[in-house]
Structures are given as C-alpha cells and as structure tokens.
N, C-alpha and C positions, 0 to 999 in steps of 0.2 A: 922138274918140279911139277908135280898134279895139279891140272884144272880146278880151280874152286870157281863157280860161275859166279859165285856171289861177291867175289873180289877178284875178277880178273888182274893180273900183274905182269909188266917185262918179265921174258925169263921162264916162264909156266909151259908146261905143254897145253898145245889147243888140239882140235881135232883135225887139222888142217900144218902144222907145227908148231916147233918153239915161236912162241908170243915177241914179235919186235915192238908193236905200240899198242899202246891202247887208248881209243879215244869217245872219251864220254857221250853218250848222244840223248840220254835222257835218266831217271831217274830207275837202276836196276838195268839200263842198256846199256853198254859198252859197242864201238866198235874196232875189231882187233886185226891187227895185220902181221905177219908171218913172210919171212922169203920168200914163199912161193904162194902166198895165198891170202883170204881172210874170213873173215866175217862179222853179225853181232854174234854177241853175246849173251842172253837176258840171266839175271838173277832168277830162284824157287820162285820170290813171290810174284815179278812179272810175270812167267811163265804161268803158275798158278789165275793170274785175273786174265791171260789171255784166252778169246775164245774158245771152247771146246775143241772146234772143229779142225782149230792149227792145233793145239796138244796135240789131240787124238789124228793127226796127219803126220807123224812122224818126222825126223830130219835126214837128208841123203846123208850127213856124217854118223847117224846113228846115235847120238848125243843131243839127248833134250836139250832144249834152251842154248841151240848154235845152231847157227844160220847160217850158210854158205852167204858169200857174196854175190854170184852171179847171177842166182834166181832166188832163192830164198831170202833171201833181204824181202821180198811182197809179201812174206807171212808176217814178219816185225812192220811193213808197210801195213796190211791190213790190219792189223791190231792198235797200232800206235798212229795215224795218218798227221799228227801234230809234230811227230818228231821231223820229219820230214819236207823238203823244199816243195813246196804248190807242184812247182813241174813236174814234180814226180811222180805226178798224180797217174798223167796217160800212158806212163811208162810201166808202171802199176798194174795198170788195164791190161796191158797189150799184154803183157807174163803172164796176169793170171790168168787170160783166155786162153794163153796155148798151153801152161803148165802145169797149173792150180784153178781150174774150172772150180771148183769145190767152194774157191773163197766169194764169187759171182754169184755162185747159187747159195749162200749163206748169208749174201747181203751186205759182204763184209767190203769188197769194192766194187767200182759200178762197170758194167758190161764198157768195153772200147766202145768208143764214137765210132759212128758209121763212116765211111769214106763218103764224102759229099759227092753231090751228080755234077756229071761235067757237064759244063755250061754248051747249049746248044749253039 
C-alpha cells in the first residue's frame, strides 16, 4: 500500500518499509517503525510551515517529509523543539554540529556547549 504522509497507517509502504507502528508525536507528525528501521513522518502542511532551510535540505530517503531516525529526527527536532523531551536538547547540538551545521548557522538550534576546563 502507498505512503500517504498525511495519514500515515499499519501496513503502508514507508521509505525505510512496510509500516509496523505508528505513533503520534504531535499535530501532522507521526513517528513510524518498520522491521528493520523507522522514522517521522510530517504531513504537506507541517512540512510546508517548516523552515525553508530543512525543505530546501533534502532527505537521505529521498522523500519529502521522512526523517530517517538516526540523524534526521534534528530537522523535525529543529523545527518542532516542543515535541520533544528537554534532554534532547544537547543531543540535538551535538548531530547538528557534525551532520547538519546548516540548522546552527540558521539559528534553528544552539551551537553544543563547550567542554568545561578541567579543574586545576
């Protein structure tokens, strides 16, 4: 069955494969898991009110509006930083500094904390 993003369902092919859960994470998100993998999902109009900068950034599956789970989940992190558990904040950092510099430089999340000086 074909991906509708706008109604993700059990059962659907995703870009990653057939759909085992889907689990709601905010208004238009979904996050979806497969046997061997997952991700979100954003509906047109999330995708549409997200920043330019993640539109216009592509997705490694090559399908708007899906987020792989291992690094991209920080573009649905930077767009959406309320769906999200506080912790998830420096974890956030640290991806977009080594993988998505882009979202740092767009103001969309905050450069990692410096490693504190070790005490003399």
């Amino acid at each position: 069955m074909k991906l509708n993003r706008n109604n993700p369902r059990i059962g659907m092919d995703s870009p990653w494969s057939r759909i085992d859960s889907v689990s709601p994470v905010g208004p238009g998100v979904v996050f979806v898991s497969t046997p061997s993998h997952g991700g979100y999902i954003v509906s047109d109009s999330v995708l549409e009110s997200m920043p330019a900068a993640i539109r216009e950034s592509g997705t490694f599956c090559g399908v708007a509006g899906c987020f792989e789970e291992d690094c991209e989940w920080v573009k649905v992190y930077a767009a959406f930083p309320d769906l999200f558990p506080d912790r998830a904040g420096p974890a956030a950092s640290a991806l977009a500094a080594r993988f998505y510099p882009f979202l740092i430089d767009a103001g969309l999340i905050p450069a990692p904390a410096s490693a504190s000086p070790a005490s003399a």
